[in-house]
N, C-alpha and C positions, 0 to 999 in steps of 0.2 A: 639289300636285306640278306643277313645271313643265313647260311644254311639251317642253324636251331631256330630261327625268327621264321622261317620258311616251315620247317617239318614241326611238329609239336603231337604227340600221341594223345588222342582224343577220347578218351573214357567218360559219359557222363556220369555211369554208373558208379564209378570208383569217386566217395567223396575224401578228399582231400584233409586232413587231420587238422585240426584245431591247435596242438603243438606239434612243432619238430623238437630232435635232440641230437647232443652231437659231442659224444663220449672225448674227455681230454685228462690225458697221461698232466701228474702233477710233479712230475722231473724235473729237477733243474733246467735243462733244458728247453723244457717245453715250455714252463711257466712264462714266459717274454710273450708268446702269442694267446695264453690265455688271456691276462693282461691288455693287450692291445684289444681283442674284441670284449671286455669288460670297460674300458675307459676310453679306449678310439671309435668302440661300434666297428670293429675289422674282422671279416672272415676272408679267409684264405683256398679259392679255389686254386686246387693241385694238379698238378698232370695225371694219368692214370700211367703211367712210366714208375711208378713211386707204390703205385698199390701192392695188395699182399695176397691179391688173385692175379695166377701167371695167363689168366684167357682172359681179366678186365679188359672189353673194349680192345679186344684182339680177333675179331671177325673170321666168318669162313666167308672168300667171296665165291661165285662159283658164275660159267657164263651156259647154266642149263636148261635155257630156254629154247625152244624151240625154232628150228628154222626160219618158219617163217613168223615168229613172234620178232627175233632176230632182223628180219630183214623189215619190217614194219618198223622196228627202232632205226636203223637205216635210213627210211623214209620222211622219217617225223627228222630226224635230225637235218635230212637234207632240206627241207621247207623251213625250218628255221634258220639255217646257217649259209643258205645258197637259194635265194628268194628267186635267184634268175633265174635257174631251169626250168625244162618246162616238166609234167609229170613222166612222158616216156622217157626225156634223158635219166630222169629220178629212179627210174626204176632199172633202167642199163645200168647204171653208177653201181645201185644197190647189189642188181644177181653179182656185179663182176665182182666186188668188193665181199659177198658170202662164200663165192667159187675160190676165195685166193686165202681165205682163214681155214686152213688145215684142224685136223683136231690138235698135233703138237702146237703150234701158231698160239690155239686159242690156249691150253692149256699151260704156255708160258707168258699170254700177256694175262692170265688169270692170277698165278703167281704172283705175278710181278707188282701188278695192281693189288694184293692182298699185303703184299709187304710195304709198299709205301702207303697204304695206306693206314695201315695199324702203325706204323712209325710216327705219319705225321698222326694220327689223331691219340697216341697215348703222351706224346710231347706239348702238344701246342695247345688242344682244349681243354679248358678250365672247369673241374668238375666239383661243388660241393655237395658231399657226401653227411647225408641225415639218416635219423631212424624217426619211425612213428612212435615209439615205444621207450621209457626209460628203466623199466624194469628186467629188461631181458641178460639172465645172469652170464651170459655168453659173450654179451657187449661189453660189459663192463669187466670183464675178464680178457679179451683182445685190446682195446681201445681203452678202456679207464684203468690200465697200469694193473690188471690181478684186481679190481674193487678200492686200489690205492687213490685213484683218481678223481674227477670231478664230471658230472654232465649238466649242461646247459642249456635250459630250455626254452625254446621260442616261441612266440604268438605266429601261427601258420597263418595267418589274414594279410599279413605284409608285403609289400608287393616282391621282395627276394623270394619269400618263399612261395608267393606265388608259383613260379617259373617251374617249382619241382616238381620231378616227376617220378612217375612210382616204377621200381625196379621189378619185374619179373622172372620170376626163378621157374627155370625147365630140364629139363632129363639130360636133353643133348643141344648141344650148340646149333645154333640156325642158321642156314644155309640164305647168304645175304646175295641177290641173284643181281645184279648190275643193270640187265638191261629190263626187268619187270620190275623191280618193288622204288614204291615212290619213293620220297621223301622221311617220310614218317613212318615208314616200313623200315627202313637203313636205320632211323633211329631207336626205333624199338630194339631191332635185333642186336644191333652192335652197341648200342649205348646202354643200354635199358635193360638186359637178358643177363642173367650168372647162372650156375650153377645150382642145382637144387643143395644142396648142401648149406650155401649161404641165406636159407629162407632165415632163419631165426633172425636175422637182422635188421628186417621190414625195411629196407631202404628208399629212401627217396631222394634222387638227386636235381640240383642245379645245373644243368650246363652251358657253356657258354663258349661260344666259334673263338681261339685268339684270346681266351680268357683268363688264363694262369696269372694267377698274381691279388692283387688285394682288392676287395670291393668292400664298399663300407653300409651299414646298414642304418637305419632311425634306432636311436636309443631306446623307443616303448618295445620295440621288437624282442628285445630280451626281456625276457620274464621271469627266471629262477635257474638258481643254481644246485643240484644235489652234490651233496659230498658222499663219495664212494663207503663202505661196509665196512671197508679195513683201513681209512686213510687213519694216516698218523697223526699226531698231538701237532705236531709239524705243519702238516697239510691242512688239518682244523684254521688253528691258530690263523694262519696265514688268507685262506679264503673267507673265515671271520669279518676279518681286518678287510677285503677288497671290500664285499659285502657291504659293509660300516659307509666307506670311503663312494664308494659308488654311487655317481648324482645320478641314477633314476632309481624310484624304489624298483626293489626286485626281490624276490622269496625265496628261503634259504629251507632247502632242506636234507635230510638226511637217512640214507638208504641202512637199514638193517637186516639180516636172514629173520625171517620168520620163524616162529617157535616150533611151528608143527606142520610147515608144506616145504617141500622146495621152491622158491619163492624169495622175491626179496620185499619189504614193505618199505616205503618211501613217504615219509611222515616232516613236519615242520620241527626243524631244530628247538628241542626246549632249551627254555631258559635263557635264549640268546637276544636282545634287544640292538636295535640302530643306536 
């Protein structure tokens, strides 16, 4: 079992949204992966190596627990990994093994552990990246290309989106302790936690140990597409035409500013028929 199959943050209180969304740039470029999850059922979880927050899933570790909290992790690790001793050897092992950790010692294998571990986990874990929300004019100004773009929405009952999990935005970074926070503490803080600055985003993500790369989902999981405020004749035209083409039904709609809030309304494309 991997370590996401192991840790999972436990909220019952937080219910879980009925859509996910998940803003996409309608550039030449990009268009090949819109495509594949429009006709393959393919999303793409990403390294966090690649994001556009430089403390994504970039942890503080720290080893400041206390002495003998410290030497009690000690102990526990020694009855699991060394079943032979007997408890007073367990406990010699331990003082002599606390008396030889310096505070420079610990504070360079804290280091060290801080760096390999934000290397391997912004390269190697698979993260897809959702919002609860389609109208947030912030998103669609980062991620939907300036309003150029496209966002697509999913039925949250699925079992991918099961797995996601809601992003927590705080003041300062959380201090990730090694030898006291479980499983699911590690994941909250370091996977789970941004910056109060990025609340407008309502995030909630997939992730997955080893996961970079393509997972594919059931076709009813998609359920509509909005077309961006300012996409082009171009951009229209073209997402029309998937829409048409696209063997599961799916609903097309279309984001405008409102006449009299800051606000954007997101209404069913007139006049356009299958």
């Amino acid at each position: 079992m991997s370590f996401f199959e192991e840790a999972r943050v436990s909220e019952p209180e937080v219910k879980v949204p009925k859509k996910f969304y998940r803003y996409r740039s309608m550039k030449p470029e990009a268009q090949l992966s819109v495509e594949r999850t429009l006709f393959h059922n393919e999303l793409r979880l990403a390294p966090a190596s690649g994001f556009n927050d430089p403390f994504d899933m970039r942890g503080v570790f720290t080893q400041g627990a206390a002495p003998e909290v410290q030497r009690e992790e000690c102990l526990r690790l020694s009855r699991k990994f060394k079943p032979g001793l007997t408890e007073a050897q367990r406990k010699i092992e331990a003082d002599e093994m606390m008396m030889s950790l310096s505070p420079d010692c610990i504070e360079a294998k804290t280091q060290l552990m801080q760096m390999m571990c934000n290397q391997l986990f912004t390269t190697t874990v698979g993260v897809l990246c959702l919002s609860e929300t389609s109208e947030e004019i912030l998103m669609w100004s980062h991620y939907g290309d300036c309003h150029q773009g496209i966002c697509l929405e999913f039925d949250g009952h699925f079992n991918l989106m099961a797995e996601a999990q809601q992003v927590r935005y705080e003041e300062s970074r959380p201090l990730i302790d090694i030898h006291v926070d479980s499983n699911d503490v590690v994941l909250q803080k370091h996977f789970l936690t941004k910056a109060r600055q990025w609340e407008y985003e309502k995030e909630w993500r997939v992730i997955r140990d080893g996961g970079v790369g393509v997972v594919t989902f059931p076709p009813e999981m998609l359920t509509g597409i909005i077309i961006g405020a300012h996409a082009s004749r171009s951009t229209l035209e073209t997402v029309v035409r998937w829409w048409r083409e696209c063997p599961q039904p799916i609903k097309l709609y279309r984001a405008s500013p409102s006449r009299t809030e800051f606000k954007l309304d997101i209404v069913p494309c007139p006049g356009i028929s299958r």
